[in-house]
Biopython code that builds the backbone (N, CA, C, O; Angstrom):
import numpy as np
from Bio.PDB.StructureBuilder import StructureBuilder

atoms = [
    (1, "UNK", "N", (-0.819, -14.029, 3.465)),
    (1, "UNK", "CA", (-0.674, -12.584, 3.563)),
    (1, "UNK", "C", (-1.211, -12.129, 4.917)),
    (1, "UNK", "O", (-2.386, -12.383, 5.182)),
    (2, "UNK", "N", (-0.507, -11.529, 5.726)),
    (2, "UNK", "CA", (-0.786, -10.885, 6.794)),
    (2, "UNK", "C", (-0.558, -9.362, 6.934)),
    (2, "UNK", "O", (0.523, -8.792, 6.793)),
    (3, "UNK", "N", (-2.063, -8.643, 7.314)),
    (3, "UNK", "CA", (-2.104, -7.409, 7.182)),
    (3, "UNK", "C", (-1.493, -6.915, 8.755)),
    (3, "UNK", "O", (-2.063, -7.592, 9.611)),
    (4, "UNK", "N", (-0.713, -6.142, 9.243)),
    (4, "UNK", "CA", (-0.921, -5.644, 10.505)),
    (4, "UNK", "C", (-1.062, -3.907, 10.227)),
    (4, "UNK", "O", (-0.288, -3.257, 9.525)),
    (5, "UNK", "N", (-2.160, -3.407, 10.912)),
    (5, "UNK", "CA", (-2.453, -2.181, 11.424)),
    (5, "UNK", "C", (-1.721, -1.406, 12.231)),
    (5, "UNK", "O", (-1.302, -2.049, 13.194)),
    (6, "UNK", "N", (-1.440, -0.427, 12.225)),
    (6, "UNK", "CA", (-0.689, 0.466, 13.422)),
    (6, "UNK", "C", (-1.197, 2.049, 13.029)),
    (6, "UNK", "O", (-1.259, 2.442, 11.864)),
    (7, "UNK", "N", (-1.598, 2.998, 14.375)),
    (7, "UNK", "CA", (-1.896, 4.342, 13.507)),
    (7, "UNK", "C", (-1.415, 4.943, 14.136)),
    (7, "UNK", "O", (-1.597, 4.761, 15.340)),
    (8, "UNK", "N", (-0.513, 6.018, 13.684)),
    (8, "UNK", "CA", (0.722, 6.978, 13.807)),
    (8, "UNK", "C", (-0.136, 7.849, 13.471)),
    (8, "UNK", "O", (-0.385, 8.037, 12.280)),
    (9, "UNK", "N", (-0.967, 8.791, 14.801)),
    (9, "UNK", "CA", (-1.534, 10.041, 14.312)),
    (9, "UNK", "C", (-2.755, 9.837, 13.878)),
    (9, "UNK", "O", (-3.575, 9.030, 14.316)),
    (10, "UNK", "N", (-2.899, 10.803, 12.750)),
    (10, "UNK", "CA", (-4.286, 9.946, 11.990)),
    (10, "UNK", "C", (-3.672, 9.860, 10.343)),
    (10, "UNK", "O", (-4.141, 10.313, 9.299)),
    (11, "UNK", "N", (-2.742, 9.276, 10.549)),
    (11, "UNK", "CA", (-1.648, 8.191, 9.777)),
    (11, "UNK", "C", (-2.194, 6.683, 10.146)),
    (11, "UNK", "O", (-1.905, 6.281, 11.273)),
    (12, "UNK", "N", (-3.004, 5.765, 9.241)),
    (12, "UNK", "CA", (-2.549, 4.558, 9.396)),
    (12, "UNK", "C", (-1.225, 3.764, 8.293)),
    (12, "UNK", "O", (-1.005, 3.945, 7.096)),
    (13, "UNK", "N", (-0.600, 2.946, 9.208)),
    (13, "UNK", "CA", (0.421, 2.339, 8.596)),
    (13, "UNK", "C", (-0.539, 0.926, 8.522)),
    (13, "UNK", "O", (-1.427, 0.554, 9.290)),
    (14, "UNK", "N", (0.063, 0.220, 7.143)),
    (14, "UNK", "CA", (-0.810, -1.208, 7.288)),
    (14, "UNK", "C", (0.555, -1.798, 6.144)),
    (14, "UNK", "O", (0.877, -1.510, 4.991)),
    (15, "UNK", "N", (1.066, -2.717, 7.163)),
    (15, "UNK", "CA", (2.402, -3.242, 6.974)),
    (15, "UNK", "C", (1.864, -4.845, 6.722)),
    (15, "UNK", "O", (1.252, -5.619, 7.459)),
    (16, "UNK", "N", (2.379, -4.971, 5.338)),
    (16, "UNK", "CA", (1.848, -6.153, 4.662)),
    (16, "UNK", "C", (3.159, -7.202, 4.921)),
    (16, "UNK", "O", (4.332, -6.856, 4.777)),
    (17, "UNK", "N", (2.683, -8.658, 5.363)),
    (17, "UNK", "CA", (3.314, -9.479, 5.356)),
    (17, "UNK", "C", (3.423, -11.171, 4.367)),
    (17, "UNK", "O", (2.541, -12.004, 4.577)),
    (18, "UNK", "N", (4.562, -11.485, 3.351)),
    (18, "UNK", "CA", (4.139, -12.193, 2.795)),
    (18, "UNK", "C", (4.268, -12.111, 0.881)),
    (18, "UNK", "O", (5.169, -11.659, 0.174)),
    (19, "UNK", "N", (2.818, -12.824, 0.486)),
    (19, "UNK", "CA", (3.253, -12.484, -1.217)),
    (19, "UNK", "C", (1.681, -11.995, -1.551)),
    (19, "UNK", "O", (0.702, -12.317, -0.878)),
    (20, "UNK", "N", (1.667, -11.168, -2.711)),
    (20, "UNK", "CA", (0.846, -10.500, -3.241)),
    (20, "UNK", "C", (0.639, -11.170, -4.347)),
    (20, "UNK", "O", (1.376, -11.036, -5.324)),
    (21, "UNK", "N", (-0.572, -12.113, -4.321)),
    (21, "UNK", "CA", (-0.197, -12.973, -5.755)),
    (21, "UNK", "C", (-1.825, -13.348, -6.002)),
    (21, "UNK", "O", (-2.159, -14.175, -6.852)),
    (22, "UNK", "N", (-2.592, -12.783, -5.329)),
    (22, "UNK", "CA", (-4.196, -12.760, -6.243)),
    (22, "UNK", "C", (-4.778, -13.598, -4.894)),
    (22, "UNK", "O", (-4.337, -13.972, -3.807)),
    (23, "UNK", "N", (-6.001, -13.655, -5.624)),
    (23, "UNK", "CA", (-6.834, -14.620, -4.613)),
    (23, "UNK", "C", (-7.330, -13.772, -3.412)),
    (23, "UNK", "O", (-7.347, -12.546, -3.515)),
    (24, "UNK", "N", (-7.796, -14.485, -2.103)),
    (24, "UNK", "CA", (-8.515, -13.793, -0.897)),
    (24, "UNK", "C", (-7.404, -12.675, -0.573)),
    (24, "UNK", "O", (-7.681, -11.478, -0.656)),
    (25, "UNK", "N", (-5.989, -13.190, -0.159)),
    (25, "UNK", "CA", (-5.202, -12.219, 0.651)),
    (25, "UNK", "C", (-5.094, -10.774, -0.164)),
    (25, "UNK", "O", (-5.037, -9.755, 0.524)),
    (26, "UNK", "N", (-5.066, -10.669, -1.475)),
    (26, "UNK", "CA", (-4.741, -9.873, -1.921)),
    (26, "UNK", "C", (-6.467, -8.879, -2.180)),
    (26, "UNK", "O", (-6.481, -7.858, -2.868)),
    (27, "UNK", "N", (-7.299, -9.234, -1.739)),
    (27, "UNK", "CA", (-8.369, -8.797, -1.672)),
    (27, "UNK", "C", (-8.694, -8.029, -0.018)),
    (27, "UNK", "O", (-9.449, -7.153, 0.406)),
    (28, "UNK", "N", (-8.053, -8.583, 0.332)),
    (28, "UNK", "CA", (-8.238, -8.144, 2.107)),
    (28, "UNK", "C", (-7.413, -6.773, 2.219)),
    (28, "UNK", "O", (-7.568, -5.864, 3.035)),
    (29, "UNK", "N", (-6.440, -6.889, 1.108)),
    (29, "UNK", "CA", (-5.745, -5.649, 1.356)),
    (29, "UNK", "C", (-6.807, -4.083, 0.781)),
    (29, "UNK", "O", (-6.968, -3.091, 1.492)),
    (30, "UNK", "N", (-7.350, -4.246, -0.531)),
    (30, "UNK", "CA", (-7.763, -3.551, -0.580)),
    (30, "UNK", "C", (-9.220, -3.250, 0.232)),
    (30, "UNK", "O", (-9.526, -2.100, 0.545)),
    (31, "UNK", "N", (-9.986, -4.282, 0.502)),
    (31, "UNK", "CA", (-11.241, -4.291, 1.382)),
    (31, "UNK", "C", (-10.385, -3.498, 2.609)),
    (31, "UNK", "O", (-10.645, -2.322, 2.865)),
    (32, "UNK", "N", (-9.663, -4.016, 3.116)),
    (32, "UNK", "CA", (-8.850, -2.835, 4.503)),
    (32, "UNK", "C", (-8.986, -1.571, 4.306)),
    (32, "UNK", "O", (-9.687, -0.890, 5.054)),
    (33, "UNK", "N", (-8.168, -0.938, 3.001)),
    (33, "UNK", "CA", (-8.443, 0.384, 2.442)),
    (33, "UNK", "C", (-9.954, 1.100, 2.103)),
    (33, "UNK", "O", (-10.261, 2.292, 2.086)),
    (34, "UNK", "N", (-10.728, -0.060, 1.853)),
    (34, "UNK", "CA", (-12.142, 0.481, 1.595)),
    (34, "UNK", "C", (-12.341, 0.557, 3.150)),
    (34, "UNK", "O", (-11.896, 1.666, 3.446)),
    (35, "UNK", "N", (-12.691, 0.071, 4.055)),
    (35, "UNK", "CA", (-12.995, 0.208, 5.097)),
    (35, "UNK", "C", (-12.423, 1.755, 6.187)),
    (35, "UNK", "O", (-13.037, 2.619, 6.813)),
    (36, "UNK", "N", (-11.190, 1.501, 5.984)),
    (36, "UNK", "CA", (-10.370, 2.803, 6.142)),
    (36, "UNK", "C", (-10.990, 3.934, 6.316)),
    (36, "UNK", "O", (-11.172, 4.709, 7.255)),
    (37, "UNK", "N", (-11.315, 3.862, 5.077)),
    (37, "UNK", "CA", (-11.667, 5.138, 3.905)),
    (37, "UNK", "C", (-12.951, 5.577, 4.140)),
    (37, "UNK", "O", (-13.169, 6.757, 3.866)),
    (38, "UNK", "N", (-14.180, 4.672, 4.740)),
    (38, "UNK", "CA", (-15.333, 4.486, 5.342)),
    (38, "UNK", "C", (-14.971, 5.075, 6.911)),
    (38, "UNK", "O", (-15.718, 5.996, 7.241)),
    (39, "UNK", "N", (-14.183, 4.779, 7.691)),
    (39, "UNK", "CA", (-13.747, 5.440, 8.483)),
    (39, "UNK", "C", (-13.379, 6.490, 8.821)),
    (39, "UNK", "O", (-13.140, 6.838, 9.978)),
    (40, "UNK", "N", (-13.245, 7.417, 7.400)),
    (40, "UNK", "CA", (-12.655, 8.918, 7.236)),
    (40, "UNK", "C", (-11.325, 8.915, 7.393)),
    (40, "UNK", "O", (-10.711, 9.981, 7.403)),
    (41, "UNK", "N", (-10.687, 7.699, 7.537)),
    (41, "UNK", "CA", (-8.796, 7.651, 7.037)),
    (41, "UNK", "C", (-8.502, 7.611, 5.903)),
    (41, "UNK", "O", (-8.691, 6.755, 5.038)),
    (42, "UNK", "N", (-7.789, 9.029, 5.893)),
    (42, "UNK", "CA", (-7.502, 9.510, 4.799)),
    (42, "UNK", "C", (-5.971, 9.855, 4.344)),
    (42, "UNK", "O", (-5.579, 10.742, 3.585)),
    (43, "UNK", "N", (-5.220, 8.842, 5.070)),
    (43, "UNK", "CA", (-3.711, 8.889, 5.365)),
    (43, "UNK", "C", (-3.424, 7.569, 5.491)),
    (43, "UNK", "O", (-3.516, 6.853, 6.488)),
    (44, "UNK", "N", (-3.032, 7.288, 4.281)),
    (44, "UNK", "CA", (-2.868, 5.655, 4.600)),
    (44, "UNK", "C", (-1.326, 5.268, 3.781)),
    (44, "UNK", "O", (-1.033, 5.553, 2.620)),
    (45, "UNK", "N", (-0.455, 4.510, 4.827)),
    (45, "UNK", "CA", (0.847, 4.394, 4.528)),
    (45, "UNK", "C", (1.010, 2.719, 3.882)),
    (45, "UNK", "O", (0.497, 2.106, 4.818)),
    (46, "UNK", "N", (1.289, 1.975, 3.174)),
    (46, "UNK", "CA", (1.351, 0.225, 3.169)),
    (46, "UNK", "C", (3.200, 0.223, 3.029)),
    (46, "UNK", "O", (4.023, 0.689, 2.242)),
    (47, "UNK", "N", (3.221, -0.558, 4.239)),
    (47, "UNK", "CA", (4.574, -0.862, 4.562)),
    (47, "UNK", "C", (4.977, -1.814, 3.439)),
    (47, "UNK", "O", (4.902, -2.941, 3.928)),
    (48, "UNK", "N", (5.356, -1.895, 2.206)),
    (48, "UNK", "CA", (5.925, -3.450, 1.542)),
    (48, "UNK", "C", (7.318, -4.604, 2.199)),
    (48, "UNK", "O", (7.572, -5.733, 1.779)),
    (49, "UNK", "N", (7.767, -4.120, 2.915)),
    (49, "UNK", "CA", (9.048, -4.590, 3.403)),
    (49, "UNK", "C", (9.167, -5.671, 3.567)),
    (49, "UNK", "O", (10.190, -6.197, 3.129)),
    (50, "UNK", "N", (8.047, -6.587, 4.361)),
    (50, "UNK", "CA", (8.007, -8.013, 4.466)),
    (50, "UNK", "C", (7.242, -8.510, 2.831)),
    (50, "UNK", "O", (6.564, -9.500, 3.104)),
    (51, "UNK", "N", (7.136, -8.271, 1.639)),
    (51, "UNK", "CA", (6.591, -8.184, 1.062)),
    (51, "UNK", "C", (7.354, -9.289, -0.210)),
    (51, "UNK", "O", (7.668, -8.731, -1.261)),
    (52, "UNK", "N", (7.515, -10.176, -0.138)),
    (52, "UNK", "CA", (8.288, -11.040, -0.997)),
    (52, "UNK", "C", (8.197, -10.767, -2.355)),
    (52, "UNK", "O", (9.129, -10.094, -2.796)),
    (53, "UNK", "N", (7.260, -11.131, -3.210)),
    (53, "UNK", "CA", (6.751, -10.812, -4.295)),
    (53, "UNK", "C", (5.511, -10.530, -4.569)),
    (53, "UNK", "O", (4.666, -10.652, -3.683)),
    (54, "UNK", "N", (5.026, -9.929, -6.347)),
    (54, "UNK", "CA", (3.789, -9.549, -6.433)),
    (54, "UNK", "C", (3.844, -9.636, -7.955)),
    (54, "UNK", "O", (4.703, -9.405, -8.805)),
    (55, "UNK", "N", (2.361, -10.137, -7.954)),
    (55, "UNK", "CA", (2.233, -9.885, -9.527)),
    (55, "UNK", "C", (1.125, -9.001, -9.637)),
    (55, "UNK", "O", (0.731, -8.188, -8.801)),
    (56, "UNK", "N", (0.424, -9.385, -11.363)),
    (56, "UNK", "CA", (-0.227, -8.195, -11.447)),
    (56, "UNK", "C", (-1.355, -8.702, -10.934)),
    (56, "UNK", "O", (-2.286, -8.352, -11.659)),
    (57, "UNK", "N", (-1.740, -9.384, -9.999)),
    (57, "UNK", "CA", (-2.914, -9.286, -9.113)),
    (57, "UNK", "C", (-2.814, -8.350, -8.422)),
    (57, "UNK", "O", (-3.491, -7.326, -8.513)),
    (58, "UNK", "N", (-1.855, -8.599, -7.544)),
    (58, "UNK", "CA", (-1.488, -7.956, -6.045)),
    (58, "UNK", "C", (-0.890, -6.439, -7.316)),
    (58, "UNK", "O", (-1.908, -5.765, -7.470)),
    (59, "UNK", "N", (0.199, -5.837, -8.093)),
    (59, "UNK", "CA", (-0.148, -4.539, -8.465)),
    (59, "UNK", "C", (-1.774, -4.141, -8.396)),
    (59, "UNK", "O", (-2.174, -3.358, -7.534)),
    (60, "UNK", "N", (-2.651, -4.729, -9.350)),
    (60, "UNK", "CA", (-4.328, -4.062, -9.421)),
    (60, "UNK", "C", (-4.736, -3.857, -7.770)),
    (60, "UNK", "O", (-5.322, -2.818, -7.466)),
    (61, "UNK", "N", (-4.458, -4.736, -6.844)),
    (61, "UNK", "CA", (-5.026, -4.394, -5.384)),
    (61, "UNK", "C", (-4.165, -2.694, -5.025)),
    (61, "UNK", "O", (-4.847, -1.670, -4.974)),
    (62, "UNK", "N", (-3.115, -2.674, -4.879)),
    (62, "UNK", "CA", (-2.409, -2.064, -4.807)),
    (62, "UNK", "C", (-3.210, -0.529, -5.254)),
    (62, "UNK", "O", (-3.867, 0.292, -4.614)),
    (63, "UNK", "N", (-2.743, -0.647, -6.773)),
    (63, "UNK", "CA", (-3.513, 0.386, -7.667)),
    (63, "UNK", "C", (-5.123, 0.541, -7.183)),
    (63, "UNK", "O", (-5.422, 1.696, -6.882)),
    (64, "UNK", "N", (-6.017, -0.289, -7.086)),
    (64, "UNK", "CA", (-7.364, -0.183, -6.596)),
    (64, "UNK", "C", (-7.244, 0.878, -5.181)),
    (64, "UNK", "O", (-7.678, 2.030, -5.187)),
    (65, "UNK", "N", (-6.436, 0.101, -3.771)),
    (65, "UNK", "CA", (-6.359, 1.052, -3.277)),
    (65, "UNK", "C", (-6.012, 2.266, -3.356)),
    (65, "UNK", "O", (-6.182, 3.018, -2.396)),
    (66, "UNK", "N", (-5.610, 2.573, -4.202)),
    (66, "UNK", "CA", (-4.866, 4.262, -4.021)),
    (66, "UNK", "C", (-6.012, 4.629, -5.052)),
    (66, "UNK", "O", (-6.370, 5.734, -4.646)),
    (67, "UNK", "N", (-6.707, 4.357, -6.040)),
    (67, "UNK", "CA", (-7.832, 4.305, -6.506)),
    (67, "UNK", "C", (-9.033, 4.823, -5.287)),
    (67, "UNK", "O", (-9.380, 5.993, -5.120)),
    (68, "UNK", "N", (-9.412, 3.935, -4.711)),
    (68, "UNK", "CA", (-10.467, 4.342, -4.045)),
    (68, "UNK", "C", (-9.821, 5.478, -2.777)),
    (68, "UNK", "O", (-10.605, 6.391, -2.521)),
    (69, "UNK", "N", (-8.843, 5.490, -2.194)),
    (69, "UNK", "CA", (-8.200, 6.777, -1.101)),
    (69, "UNK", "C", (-8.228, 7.879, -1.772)),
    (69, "UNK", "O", (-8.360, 8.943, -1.168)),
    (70, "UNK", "N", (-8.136, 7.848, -2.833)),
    (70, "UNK", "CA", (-7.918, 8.981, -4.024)),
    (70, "UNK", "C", (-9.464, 9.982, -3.933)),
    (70, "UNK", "O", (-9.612, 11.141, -3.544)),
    (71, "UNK", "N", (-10.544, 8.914, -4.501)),
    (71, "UNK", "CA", (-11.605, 9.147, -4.480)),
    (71, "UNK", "C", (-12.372, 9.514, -3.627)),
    (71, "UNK", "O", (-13.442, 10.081, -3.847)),
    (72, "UNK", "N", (-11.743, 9.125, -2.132)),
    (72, "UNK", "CA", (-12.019, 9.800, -0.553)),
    (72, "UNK", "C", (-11.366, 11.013, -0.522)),
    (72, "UNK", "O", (-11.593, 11.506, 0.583)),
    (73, "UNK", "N", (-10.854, 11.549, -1.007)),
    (73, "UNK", "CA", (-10.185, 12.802, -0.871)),
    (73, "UNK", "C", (-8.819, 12.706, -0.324)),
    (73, "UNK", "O", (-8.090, 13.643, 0.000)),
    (74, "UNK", "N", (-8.550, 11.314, -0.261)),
    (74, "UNK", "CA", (-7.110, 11.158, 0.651)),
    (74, "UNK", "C", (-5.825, 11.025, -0.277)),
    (74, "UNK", "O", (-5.815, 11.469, -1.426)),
    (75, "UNK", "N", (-4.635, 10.316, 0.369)),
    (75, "UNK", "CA", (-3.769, 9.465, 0.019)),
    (75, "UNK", "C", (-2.873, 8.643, 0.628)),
    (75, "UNK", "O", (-2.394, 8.701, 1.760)),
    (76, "UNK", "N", (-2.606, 7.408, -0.789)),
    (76, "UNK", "CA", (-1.640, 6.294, -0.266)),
    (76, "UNK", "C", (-0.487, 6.573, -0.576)),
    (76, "UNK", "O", (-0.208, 7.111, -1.648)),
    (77, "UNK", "N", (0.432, 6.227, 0.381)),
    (77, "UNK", "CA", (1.925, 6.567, -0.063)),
    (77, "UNK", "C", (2.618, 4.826, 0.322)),
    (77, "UNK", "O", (2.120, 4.011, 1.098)),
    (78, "UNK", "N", (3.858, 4.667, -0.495)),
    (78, "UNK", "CA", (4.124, 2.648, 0.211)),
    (78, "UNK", "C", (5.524, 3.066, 0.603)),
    (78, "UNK", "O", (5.945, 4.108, 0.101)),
    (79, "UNK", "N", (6.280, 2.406, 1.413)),
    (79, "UNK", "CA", (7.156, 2.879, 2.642)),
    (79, "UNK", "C", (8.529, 1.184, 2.230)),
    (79, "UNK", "O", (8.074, 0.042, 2.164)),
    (80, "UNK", "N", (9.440, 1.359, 2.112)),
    (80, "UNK", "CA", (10.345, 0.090, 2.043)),
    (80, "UNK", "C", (10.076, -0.575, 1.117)),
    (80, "UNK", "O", (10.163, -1.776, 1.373)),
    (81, "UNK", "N", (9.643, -0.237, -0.328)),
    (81, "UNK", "CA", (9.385, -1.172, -1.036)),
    (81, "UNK", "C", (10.846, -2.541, -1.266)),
    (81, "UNK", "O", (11.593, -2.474, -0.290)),
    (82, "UNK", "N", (11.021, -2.957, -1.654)),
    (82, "UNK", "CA", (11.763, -3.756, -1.233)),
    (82, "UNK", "C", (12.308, -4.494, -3.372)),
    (82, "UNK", "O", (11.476, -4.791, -4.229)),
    (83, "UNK", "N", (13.788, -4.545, -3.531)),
    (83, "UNK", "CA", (13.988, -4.475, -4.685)),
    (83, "UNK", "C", (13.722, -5.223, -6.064)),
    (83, "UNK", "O", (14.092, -4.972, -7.211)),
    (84, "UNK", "N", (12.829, -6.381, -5.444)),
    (84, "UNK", "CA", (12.188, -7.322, -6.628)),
    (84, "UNK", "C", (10.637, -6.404, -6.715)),
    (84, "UNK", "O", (10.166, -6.417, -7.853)),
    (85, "UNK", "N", (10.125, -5.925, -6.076)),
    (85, "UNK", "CA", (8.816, -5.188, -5.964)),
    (85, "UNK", "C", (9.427, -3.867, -6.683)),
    (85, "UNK", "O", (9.093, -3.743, -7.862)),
    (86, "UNK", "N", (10.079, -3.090, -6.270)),
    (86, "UNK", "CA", (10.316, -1.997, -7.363)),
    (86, "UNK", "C", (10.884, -2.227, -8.511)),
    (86, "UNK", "O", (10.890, -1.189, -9.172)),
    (87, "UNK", "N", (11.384, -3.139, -9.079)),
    (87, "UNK", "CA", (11.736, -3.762, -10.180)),
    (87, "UNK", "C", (10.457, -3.630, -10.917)),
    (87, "UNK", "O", (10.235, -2.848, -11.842)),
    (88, "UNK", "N", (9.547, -4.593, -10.333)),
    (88, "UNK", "CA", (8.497, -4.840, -11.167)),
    (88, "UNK", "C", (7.750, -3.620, -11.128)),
    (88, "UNK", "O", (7.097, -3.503, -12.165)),
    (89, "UNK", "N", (7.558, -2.461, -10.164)),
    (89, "UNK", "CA", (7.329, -1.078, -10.299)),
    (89, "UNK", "C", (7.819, -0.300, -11.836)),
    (89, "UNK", "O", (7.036, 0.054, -12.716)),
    (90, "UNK", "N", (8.565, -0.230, -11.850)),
    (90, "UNK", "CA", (9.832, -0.152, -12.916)),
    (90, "UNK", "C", (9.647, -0.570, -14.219)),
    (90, "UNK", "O", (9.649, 0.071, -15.270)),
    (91, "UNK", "N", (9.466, -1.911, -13.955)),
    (91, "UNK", "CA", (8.819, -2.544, -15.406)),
    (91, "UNK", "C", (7.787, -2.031, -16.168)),
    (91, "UNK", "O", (7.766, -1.787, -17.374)),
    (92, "UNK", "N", (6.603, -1.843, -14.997)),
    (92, "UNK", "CA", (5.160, -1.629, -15.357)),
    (92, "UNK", "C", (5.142, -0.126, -15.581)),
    (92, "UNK", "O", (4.152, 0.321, -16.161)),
    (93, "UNK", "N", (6.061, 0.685, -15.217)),
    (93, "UNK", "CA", (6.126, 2.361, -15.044)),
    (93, "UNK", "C", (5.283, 2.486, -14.303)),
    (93, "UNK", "O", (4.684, 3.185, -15.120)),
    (94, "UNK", "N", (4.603, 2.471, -13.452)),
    (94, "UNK", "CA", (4.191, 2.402, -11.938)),
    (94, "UNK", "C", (4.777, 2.771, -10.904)),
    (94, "UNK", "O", (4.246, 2.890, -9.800)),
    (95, "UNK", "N", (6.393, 3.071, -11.286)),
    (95, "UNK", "CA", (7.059, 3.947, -10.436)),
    (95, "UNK", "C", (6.181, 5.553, -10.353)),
    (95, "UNK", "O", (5.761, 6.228, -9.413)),
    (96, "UNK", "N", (6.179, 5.646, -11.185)),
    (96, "UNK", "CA", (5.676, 7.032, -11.514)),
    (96, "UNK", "C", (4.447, 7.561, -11.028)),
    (96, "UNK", "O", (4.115, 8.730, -10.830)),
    (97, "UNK", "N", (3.688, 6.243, -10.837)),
    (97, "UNK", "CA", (2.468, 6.707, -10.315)),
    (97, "UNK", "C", (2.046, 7.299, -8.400)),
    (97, "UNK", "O", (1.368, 8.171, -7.855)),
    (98, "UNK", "N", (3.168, 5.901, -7.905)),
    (98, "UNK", "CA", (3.368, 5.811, -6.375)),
    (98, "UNK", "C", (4.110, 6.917, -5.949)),
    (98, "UNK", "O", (4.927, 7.606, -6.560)),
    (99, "UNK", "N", (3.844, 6.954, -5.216)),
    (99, "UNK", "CA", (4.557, 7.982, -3.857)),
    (99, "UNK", "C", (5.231, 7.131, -2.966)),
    (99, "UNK", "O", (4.714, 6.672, -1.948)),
    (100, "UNK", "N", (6.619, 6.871, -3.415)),
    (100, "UNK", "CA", (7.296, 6.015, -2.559)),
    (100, "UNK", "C", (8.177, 6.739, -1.524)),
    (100, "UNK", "O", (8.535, 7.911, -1.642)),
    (101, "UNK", "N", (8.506, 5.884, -0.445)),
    (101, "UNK", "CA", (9.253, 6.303, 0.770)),
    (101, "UNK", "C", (10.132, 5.368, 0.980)),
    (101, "UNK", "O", (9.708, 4.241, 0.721)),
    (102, "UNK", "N", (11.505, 5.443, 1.461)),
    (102, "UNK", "CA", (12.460, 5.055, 2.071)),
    (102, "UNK", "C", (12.212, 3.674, 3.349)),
    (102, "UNK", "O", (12.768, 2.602, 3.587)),
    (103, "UNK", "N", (11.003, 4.493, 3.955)),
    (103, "UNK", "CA", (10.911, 4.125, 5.460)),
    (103, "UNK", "C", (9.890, 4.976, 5.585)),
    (103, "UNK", "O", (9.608, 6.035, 5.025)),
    (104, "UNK", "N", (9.069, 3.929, 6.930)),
    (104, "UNK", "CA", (7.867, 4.101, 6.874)),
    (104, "UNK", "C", (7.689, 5.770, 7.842)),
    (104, "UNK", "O", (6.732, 6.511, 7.615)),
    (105, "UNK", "N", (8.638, 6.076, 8.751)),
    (105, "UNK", "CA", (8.559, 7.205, 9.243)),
    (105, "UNK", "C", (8.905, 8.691, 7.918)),
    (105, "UNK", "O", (8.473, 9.843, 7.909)),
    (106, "UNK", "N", (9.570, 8.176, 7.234)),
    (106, "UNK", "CA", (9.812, 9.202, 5.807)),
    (106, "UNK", "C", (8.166, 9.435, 4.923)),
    (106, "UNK", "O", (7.689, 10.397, 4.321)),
    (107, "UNK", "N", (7.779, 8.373, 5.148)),
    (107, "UNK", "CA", (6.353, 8.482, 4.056)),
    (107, "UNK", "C", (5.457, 8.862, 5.501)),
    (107, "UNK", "O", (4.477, 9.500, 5.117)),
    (108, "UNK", "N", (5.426, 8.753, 6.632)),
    (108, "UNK", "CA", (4.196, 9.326, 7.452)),
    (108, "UNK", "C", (4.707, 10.821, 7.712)),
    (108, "UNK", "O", (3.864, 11.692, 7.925)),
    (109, "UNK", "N", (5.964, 11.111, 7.700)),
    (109, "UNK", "CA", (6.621, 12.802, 7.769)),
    (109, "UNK", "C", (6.243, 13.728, 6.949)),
    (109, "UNK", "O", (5.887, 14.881, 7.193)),
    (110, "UNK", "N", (6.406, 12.733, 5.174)),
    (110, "UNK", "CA", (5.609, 13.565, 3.863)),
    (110, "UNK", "C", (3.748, 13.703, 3.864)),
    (110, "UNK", "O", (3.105, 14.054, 2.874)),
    (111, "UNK", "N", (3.230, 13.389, 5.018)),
    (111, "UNK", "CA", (1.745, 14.024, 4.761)),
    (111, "UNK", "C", (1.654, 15.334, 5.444)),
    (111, "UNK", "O", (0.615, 15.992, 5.382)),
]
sb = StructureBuilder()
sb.init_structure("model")
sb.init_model(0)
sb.init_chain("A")
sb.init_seg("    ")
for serial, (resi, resn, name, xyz) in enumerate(atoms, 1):
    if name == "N":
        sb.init_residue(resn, " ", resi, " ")
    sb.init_atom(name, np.array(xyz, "f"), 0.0, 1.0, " ", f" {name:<3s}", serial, name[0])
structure = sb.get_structure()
């Protein structure tokens, strides 16, 4: 799993590369968001696009982050989810919860 950073504004984008499937990588994602959030970023976009698959590890990271941005006063929005990942969105009704975007300039436009 490879995280890359980019900040559009005081928009960060953090465009995940790879699979979401438990263990360290899927821990780095949300430790990123805690850190963030410690930072006073309070606009945080996660690109899924390179994002192969995920189970319910990588959902709970997911959910944790928008969990703790929440609790900063902020929010997460995810940008390209990509159609085996919203599937399983779908499954879990977790659609409902996310704030999804098209593209990552569509979800940094909606803050």
């Amino acid at each position: 799993m490879q995280i890359n950073e980019q900040r559009q504004g005081d928009v960060v984008v953090l465009a995940l590369k790879g699979k979401l499937m438990g263990g360290t990588e899927t821990q780095a994602v949300h430790q990123k968001v805690k850190e963030l959030t410690e930072d006073k970023v309070l606009k945080i976009v996660v690109d899924l696009a390179k994002v192969k698959w995920m189970n319910s590890s990588g959902l709970g990271a997911i959910i944790g982050s928008m969990t703790t941005i929440k609790n900063a006063g902020g929010e997460l929005k995810l940008a390209n989810v990509t159609d085996k990942v919203h599937s399983l969105f779908m499954i879990t009704k977790l659609i409902t919860i996310f704030d999804t975007h098209e593209s990552v300039a569509e979800a940094v436009e909606s803050f």
